[in-house]
N, C-alpha and C positions, 0 to 999 in steps of 0.2 A: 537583432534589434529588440528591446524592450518596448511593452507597450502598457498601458500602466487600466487596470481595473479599481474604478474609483465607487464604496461602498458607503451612503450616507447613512443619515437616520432614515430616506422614506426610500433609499432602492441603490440599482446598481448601475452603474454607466460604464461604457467604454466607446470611446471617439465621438462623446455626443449623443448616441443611440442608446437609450432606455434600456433593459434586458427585462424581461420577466414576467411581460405582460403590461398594458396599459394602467392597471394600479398598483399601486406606491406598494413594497416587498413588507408583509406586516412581521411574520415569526420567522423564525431563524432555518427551516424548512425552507421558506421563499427566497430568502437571502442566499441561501446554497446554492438553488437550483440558479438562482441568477447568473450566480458567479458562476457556473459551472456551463453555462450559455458562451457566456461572455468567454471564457476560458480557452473553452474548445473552438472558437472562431478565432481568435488569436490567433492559437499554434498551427494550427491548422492555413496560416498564411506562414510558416515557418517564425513567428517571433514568439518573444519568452514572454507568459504576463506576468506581470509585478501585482500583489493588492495592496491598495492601501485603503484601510478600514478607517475609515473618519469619525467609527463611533467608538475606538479607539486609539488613545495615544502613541502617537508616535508607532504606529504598528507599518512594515511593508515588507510582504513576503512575496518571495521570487516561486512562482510556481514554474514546475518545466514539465510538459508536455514529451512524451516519447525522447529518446537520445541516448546516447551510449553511455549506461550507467557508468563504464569502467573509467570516464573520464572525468567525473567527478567524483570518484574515489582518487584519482592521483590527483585532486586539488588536495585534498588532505592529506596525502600520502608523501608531497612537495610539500604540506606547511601553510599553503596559500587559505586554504578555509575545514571547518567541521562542516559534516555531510549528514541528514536527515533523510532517508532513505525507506519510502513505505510502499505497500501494494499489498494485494491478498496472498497470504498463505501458499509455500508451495511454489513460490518463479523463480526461488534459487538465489535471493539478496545473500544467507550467508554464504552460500558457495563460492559465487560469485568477487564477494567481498575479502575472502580469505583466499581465492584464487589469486587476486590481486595482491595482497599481503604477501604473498611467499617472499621470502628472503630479506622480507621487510623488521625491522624493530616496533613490533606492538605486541598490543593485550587483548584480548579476546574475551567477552565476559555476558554468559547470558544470564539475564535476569538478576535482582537486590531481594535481600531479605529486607531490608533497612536503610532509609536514606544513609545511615551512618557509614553504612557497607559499604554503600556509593560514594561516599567520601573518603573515606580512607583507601580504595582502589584510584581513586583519582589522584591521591596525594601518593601512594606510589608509583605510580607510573606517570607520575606530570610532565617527563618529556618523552612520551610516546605518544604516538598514536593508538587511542584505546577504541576496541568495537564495543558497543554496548547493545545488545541485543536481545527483542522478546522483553522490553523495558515499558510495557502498555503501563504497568501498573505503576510503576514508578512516574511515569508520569503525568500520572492523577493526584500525586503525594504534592503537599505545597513546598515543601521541606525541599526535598529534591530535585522538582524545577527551580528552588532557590540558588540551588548548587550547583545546577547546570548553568543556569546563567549566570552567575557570577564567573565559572570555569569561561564559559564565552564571550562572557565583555573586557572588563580590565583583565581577568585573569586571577585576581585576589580574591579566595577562596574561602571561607570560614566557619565552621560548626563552634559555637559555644555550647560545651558541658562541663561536666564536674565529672561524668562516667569514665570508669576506669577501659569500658569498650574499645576507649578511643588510641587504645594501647602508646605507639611514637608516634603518632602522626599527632603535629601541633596542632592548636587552635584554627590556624590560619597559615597558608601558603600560596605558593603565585603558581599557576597552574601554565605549562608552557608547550603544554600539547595540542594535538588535534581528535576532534570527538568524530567518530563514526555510527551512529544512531540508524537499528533497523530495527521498524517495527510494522505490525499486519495493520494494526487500525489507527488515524490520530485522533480519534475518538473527540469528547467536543471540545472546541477552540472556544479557553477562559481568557480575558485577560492577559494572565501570567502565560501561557499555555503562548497563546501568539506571540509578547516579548521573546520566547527561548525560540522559537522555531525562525523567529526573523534573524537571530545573530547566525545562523546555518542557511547554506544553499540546501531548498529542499526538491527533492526529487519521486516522483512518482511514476513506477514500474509497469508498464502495462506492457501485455502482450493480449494481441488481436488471436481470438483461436485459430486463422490463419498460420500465425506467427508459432501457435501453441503447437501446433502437428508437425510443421516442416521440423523445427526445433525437436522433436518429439522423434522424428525418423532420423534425423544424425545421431541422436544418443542412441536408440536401438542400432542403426548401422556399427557404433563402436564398441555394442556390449558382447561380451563373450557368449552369444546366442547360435547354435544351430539353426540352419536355413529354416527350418520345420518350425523352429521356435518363434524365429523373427516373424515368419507371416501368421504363424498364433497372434504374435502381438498388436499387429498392424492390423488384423481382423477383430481383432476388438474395439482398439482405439477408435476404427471407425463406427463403433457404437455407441460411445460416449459423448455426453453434453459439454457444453463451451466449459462446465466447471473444474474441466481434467485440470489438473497441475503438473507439475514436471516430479512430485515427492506421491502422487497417483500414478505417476509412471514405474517410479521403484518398487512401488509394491504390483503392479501388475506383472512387471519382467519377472519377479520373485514369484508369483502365483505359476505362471504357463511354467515355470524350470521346476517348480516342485510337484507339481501336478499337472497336465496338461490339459488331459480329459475336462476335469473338472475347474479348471485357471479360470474359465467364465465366470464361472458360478460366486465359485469364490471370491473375485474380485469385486464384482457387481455388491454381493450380499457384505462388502466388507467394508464399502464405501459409506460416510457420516455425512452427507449434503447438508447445511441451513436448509428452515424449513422456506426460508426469504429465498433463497437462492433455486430451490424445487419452483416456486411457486413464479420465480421469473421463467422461468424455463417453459414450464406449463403453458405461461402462458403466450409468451412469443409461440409455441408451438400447436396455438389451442385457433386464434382468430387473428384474421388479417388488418392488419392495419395498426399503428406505435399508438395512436390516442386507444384504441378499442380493447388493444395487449393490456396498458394503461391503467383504465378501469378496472379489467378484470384481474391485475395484479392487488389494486388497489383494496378491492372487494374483499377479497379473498383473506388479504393478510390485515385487513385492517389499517393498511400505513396511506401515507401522504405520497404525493406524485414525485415528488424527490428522491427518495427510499427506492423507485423504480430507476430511476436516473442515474443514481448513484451507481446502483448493483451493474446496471448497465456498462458503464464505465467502466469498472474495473475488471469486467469481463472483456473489455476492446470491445465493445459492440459501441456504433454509431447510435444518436438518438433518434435516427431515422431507422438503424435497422427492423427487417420485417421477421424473418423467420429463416429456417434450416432443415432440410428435411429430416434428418434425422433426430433434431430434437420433438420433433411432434407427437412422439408416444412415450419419452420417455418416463415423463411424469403423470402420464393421464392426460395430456390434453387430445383435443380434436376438433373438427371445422365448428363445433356449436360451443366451443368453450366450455365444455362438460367433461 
């Protein structure tokens, strides 16, 4: 069942109940964290929210909360819709997505140099199914959210130039495929930006670090690892913060098989954290209590209480979670938040 998040110009509603605090939602920070209130209470009764932003037109996106990504890649894979597919880094959207694809007719395509690029990969495959992937950039271009959505509403498609670039591919063609779009961040929601992502079911990947480890021990079970090797591995991971990924797994299996002795060492010191994402960690691991972590995220990095919210999230942390024990010294925290 749909349940619909309604966003004015002074805040955010869902079924009548304010979200966000007793004052009207001023910057686009406040509006997030509303929504992202409102959101998580939804799904969290098992319904899908819908937003419609009233401080733009004509805007209503289907947010989905947890679910089995591979079922709406066969929406698109049936023809029935394009799929907008995001999360952090590392949980195996392409894997995943071209695990589904086998034996399928499409195209696979990371990254544009050029909206042109982008266009002319659309005009030849326009009755495929095309993955488009690791397209952050491209969708900050105006040009090529022009192209996208024009691929996703009628379908009539156009670049006007005079450039020879544009080799056979016409001015203009009807685009009769389905879009498969994965990317790590949707970075900020313009106007145009909301228009293309409302003609897609969008879907967002979380895995709980619960989810992260079981997940984590069937791929070790199936890797070509001697016994010696596997509890190398498993004696690590249980050292690691909620930031492990399943592409921090391949490189850890790869360090204990090429070096064992030193596999720690090496893994740890080869690890690139955000310094946003150390300083979450820190801090859920430093003082008790979500308003107190809060602050001292806050503090620290300079950001707004949403920023904490967010990171939250897409680590599967509740915004009530408290702490882990083994995150407590990863980064320097401790009981005085020092």
């Amino acid at each position: 069942m749909k349940a619909k998040i309604e966003v004015s110009e002074s805040g955010v509603s869902y079924s009548g109940k304010t979200y966000g605090g007793s004052s009207p939602c001023k910057t686009e920070a406040d509006f997030n964290e509303a929504i992202s209130i409102a959101q998580e209470r939804i799904c969290k009764s098992g319904d899908i929210a819908v937003l419609e932003d009233n401080r733009l037109p004509n805007v209503e996106i289907e947010i989905v909360e947890k679910g089995l990504m591979e079922d709406y890649l066969d929406m698109a894979v049936q023809g029935k819709a394009s799929v907008l597919i995001h999360s952090r880094a590392g949980l195996g959207k392409t894997y995943t997505t071209l695990k589904k694809l086998e034996g399928k007719d499409y195209k696979y395509n990371s990254g544009f140099a050029s909206p042109l690029a982008l266009y002319k990969e659309l005009y030849e495959h326009r009755n495929k199914v095309i993955v488009l992937d690791d397209i952050e950039g491209m969708l900050k271009n105006q040009v090529a959210i022009s192209i996208l959505k024009a691929a996703l509403g009628n379908g009539t498609v156009s670049y006007l130039t005079t450039s020879k670039k544009l080799g056979e591919a016409p001015q203009e063609f009807e685009f009769n495929g389905r879009l498969i779009i994965l990317v790590n961040e949707l970075g900020h929601r313009t106007e145009d930006f909301n228009a293309l992502i409302s003609r897609m079911v969008t879907y967002e990947l979380i895995y709980s670090w619960k989810d992260i480890k079981t997940k984590s021990l069937e791929i070790i079970e199936k890797r070509k690892l001697t016994q010696k090797e596997k509890t190398k591995v498993i004696e690590i991971l249980n050292k690691v913060d909620p930031s492990f990924n399943f592409r921090d797994l391949d490189s850890l299996i790869t360090f204990v098989k090429h070096n064992f002795e030193k596999s720690e060492k090496l893994f740890f010191n080869s690890r690139d954290v955000d310094e946003d994402v150390k300083s979450l960690f820190k801090a859920i691991g430093s003082v008790a209590g979500v308003e107190k972590q809060m602050n001292l995220f806050c503090k620290e990095r300079g950001a707004h209480r949403a920023t904490f919210y967010r990171l939250k999230r897409q680590f599967g942390l509740s915004r009530n979670y408290v702490a882990m024990s083994q995150v407590s010294n990863i980064y320097g925290g401790n009981e005085n938040g020092k």
